[in-house]
C-alpha positions as CSV (number, residue, x, y, z in Angstrom):
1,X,-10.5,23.5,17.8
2,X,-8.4,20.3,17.5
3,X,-8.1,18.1,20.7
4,X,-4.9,18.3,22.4
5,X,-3.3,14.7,23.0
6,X,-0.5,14.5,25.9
7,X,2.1,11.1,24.6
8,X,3.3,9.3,27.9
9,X,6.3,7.5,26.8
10,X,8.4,8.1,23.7
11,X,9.6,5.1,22.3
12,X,8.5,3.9,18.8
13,X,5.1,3.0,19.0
14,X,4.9,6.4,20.0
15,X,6.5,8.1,17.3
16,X,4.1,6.1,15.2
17,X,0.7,7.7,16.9
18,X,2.7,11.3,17.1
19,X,3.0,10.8,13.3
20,X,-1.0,10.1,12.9
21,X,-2.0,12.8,14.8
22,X,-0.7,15.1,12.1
23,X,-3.1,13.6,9.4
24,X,-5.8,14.2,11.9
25,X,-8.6,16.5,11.0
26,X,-9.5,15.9,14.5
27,X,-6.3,16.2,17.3
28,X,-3.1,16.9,17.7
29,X,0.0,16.2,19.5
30,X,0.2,18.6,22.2
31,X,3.1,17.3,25.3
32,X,5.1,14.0,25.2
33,X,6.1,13.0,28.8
34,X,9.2,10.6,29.4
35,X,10.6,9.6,33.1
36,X,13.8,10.9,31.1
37,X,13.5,14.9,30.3
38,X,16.2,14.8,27.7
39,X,14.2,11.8,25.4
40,X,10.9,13.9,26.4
41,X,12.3,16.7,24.8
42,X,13.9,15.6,21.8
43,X,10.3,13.8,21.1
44,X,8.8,16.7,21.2
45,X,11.2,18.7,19.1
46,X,11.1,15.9,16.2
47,X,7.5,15.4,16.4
48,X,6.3,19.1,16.9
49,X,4.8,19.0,20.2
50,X,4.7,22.2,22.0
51,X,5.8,21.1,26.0
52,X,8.0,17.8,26.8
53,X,7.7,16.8,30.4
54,X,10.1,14.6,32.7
55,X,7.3,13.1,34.9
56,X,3.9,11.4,33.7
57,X,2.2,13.5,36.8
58,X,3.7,17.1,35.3
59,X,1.9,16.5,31.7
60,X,-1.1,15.1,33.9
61,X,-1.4,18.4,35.4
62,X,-1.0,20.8,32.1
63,X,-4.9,21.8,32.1
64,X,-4.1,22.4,27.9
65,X,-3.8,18.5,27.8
66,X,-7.4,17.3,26.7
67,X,-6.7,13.6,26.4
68,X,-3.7,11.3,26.7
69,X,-2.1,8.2,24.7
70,X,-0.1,5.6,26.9
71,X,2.1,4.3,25.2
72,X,4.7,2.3,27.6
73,X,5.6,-0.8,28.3
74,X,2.6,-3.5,29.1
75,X,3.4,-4.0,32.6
76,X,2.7,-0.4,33.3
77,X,-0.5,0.5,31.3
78,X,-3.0,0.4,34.0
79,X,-1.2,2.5,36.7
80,X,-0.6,5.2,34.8
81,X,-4.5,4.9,33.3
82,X,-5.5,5.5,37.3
83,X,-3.1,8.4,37.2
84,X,-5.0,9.9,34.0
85,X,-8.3,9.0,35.3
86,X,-7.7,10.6,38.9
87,X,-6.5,13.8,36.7
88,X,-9.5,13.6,35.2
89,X,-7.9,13.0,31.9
90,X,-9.8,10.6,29.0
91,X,-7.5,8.3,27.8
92,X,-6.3,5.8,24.9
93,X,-4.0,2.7,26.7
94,X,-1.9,1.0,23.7
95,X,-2.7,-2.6,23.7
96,X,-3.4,-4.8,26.0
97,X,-4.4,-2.3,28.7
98,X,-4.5,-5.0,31.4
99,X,-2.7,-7.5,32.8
100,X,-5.1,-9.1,34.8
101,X,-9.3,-9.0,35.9
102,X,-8.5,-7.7,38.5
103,X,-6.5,-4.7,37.8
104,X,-8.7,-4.2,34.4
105,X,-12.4,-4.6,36.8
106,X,-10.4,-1.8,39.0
107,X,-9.3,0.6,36.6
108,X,-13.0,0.3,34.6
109,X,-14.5,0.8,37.6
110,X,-12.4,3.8,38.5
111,X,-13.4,5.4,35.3
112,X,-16.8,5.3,35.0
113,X,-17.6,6.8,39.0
114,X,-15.2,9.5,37.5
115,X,-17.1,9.5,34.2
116,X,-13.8,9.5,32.2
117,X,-13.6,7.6,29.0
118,X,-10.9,5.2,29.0
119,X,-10.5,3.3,25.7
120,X,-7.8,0.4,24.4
121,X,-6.0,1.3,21.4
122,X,-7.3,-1.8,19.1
123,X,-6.6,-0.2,15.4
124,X,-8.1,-2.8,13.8
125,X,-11.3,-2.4,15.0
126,X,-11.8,1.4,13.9
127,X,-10.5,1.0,10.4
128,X,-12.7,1.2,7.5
129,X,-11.8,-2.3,5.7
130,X,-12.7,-4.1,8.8
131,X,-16.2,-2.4,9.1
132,X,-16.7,-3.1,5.5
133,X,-15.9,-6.7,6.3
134,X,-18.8,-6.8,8.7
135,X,-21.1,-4.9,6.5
136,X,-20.6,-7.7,3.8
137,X,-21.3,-10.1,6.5
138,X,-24.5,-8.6,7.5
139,X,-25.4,-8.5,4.3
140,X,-25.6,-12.2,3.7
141,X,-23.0,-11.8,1.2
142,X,-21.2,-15.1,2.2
143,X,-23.9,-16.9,4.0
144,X,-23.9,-17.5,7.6
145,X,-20.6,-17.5,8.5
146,X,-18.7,-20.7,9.6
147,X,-14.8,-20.2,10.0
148,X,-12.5,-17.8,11.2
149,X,-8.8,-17.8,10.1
150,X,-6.1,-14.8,11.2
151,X,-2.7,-14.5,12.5
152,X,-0.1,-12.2,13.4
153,X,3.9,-13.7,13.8
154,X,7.3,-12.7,13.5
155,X,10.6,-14.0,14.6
156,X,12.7,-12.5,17.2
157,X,15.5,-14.7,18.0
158,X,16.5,-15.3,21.4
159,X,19.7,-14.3,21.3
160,X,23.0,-12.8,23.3
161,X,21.9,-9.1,21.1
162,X,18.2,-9.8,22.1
163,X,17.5,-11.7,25.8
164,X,17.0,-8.6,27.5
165,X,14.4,-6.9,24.7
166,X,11.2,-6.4,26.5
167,X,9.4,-9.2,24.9
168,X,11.5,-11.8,26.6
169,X,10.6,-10.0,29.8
170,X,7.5,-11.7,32.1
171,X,8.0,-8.5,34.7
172,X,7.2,-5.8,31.3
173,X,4.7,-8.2,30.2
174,X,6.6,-10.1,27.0
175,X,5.3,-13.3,24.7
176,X,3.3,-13.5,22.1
177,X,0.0,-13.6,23.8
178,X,-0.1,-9.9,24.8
179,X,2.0,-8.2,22.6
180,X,0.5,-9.8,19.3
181,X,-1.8,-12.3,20.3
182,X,-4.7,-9.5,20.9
183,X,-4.7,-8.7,17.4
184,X,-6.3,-12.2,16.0
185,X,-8.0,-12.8,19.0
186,X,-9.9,-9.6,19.5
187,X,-10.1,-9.7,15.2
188,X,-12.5,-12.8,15.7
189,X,-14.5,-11.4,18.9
190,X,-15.2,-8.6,17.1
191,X,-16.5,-10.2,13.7
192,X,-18.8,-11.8,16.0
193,X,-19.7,-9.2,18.0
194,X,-19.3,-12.1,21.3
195,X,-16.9,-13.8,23.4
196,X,-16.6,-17.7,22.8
197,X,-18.7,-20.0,24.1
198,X,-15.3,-22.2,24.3
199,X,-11.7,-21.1,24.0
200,X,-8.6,-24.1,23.9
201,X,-5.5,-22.9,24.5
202,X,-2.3,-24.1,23.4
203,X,0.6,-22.3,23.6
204,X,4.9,-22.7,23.5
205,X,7.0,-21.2,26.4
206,X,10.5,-20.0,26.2
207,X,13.1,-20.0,28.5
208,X,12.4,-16.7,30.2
209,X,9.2,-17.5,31.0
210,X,7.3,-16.0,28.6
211,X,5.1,-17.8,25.8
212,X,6.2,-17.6,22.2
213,X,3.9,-19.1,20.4
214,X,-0.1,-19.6,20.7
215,X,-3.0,-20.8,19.3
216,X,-6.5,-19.7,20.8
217,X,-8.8,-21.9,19.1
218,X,-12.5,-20.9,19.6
219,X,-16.1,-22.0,19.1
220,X,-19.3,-20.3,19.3
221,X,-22.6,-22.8,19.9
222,X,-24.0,-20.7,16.7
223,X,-21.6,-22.9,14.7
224,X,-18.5,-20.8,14.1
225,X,-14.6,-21.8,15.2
226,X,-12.0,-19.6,14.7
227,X,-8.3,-20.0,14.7
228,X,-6.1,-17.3,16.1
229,X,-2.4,-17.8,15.9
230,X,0.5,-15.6,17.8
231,X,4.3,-15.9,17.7
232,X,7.3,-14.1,18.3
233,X,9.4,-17.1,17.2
234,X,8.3,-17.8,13.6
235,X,6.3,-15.7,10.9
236,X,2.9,-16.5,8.9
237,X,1.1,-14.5,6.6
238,X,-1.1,-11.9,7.9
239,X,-4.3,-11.5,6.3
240,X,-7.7,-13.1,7.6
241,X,-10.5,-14.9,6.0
242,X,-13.7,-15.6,7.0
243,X,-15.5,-18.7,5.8
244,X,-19.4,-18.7,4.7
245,X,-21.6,-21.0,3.7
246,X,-21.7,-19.2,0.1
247,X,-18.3,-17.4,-0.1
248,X,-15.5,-16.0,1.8
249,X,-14.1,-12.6,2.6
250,X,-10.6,-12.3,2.9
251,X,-8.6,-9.4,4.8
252,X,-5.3,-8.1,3.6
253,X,-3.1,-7.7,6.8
254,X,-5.9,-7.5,9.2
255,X,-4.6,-5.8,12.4
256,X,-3.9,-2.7,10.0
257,X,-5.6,-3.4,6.9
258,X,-6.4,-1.0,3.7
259,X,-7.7,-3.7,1.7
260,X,-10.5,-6.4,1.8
261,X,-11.7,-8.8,-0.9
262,X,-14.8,-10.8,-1.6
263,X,-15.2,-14.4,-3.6
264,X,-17.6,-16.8,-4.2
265,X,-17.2,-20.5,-3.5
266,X,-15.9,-20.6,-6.8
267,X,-12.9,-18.4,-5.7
268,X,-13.8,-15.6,-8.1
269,X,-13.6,-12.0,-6.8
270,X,-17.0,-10.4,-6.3
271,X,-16.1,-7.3,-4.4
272,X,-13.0,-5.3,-3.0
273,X,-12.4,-2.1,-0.8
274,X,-9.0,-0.3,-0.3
275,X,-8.9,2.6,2.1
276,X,-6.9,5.9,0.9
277,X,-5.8,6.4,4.4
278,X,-2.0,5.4,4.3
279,X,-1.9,4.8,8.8
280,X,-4.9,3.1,10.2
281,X,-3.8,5.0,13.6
282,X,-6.0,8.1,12.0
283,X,-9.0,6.2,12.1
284,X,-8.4,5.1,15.8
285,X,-7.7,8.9,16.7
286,X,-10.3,10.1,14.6
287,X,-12.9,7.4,16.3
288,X,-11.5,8.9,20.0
289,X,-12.4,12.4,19.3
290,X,-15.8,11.2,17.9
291,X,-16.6,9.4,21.6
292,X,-15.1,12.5,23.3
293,X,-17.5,15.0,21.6
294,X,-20.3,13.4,22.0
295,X,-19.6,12.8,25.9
296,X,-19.4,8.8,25.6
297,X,-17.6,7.0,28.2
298,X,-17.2,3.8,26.4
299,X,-16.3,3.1,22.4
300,X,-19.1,1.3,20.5
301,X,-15.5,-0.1,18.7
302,X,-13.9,-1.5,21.3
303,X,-16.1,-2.1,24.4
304,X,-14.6,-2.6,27.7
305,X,-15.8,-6.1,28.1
306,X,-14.0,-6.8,25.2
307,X,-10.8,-5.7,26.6
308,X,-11.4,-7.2,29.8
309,X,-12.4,-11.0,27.9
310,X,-9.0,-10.9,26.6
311,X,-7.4,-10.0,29.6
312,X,-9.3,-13.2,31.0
313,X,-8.0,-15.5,27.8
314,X,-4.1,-14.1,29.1
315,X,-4.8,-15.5,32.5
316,X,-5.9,-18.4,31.5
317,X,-2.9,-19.3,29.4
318,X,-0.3,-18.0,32.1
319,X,-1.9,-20.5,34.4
320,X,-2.5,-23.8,32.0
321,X,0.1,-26.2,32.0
């Protein structure tokens, strides 16, 4: 039997999971939940779900719902986890799931005295391109590895048809940093399967409050610095390479990659991998069910600390001059 997922919140990143769960061999979409019944509904309708719901609390308490995705603005991500967890109801939170150590330390606390898995949705770690990137690595197949290189930027003017979009907003947690900043960040943390030993910060604010662009630049004592680039106010090219001592691999849109390449020094193509699977979501879900069946509380992917280190980097930037 498939595992039935209950969507809170229906906007497009929602649509997007409620798409992937039809590819699943593993789940499917069972309740969307909106604070507005009519949108609850009409998500259901279009994306086949069997009950909508106008409260988060009323899907919470459908005993069909197995797990639930969160899928809501940033700002909200960790009261509605508590809600879930006190429902006894394992979870995905879209990304970031905190906002601060302090509400992250609470909420993973939370979960494991209720023995609920909780898990961020980080993509990019579950898909297979970015696993066969680490298997070249631990293969010695470009040396000991040196540099890191990734980012993930777009442009979203800040205009009279824009100001009020939710990435201009502190209060729904907008800027770069949390919306698109986790991507590279979390990219390099998990290539190295550590936290820095140093992180710099440098960032650009905007006039809302919120930071638009930023650079995380980090350095492990093994030898190893990374770059990790965000924006909302200009774009870059979104693959990521890793730099060995004999070669380099690089990663073909990394935060949702199919593709990943292999050279030597020379720059001549070794080795390549594409991935069939079209959305990278499938692999996430796919990975969710695995944990959920075999009673984990925590994905070997994307470890909590991980989640909560990042939410540690955003701190730091919000309070740096």
């Amino acid at each position: 039997m498939k595992t039935r997922f209950g969507i809170i919140g229906c906007g497009g990143i929602a649509a997007r999971f409620a798409e992937a769960l039809k590819q699943s061999e593993s789940a499917q979409l069972y309740a969307a939940a909106s604070r507005d019944p009519q949108r609850a509904e009409e998500f259901a309708q279009k994306h086949g779900a069997q009950k909508s719901y106008g409260s988060y609390q009323a899907l919470l308490e459908d005993p069909e719902v197995d797990c639930v995705y969160i899928a809501t603005v940033n700002s909200t991500h960790a009261p509605i986890a508590e809600m879930c967890i006190a429902a006894g109801k394992p979870l995905i939170c879209e990304k970031p799931f905190f906002m601060s150590i302090e509400e992250g330390t609470r909420v993973i606390d939370i979960a494991r005295k209720a023995g609920v898995l909780i898990m961020e949705g980080m993509w990019s770690r579950c898909i297979p391109a970015y696993h066969k990137v680490k298997q070249w690595i631990a293969e010695g197949r470009i040396g000991d590895v040196r540099l890191i290189r990734s980012a993930f930027c777009f442009p979203m003017p800040y205009i009279e048809e824009t100001k009020n979009h939710r990435l201009f907003d502190p209060a729904t947690g907008g800027g770069a940093c949390l919306d698109v900043g986790v991507y590279p960040y979390e990219y390099a943390t998990g290539i190295m399967d550590a936290p820095p030993d140093e992180c710099k910060i440098l960032k650009v604010m905007g006039p809302t409050g919120v930071d638009l662009s930023v650079g995380l630049f980090l350095k492990y004592n093994s030898g190893v610095i990374a770059d990790c680039l965000a924006s909302i106010a200009g774009i870059m090219t979104e693959e990521a390479v890793i730099g060995g001592s004999d070669g380099y691999i690089l990663q073909k849109r990394f935060y949702g990659s199919r593709r990943c390449e292999l050279y030597d020094t020379g720059g001549t193509l070794l080795d390549s991998f594409d991935d069939p699977v079209e959305d990278g979501f499938v692999h996430e879900i796919n990975h969710f069910c695995e944990m959920l069946r075999e009673g984990r509380l925590e994905s070997c992917n994307i470890p909590l600390s991980d989640t909560l280190d990042f939410t540690g980097i955003y701190e730091r930037l919000m309070k740096e001059d």
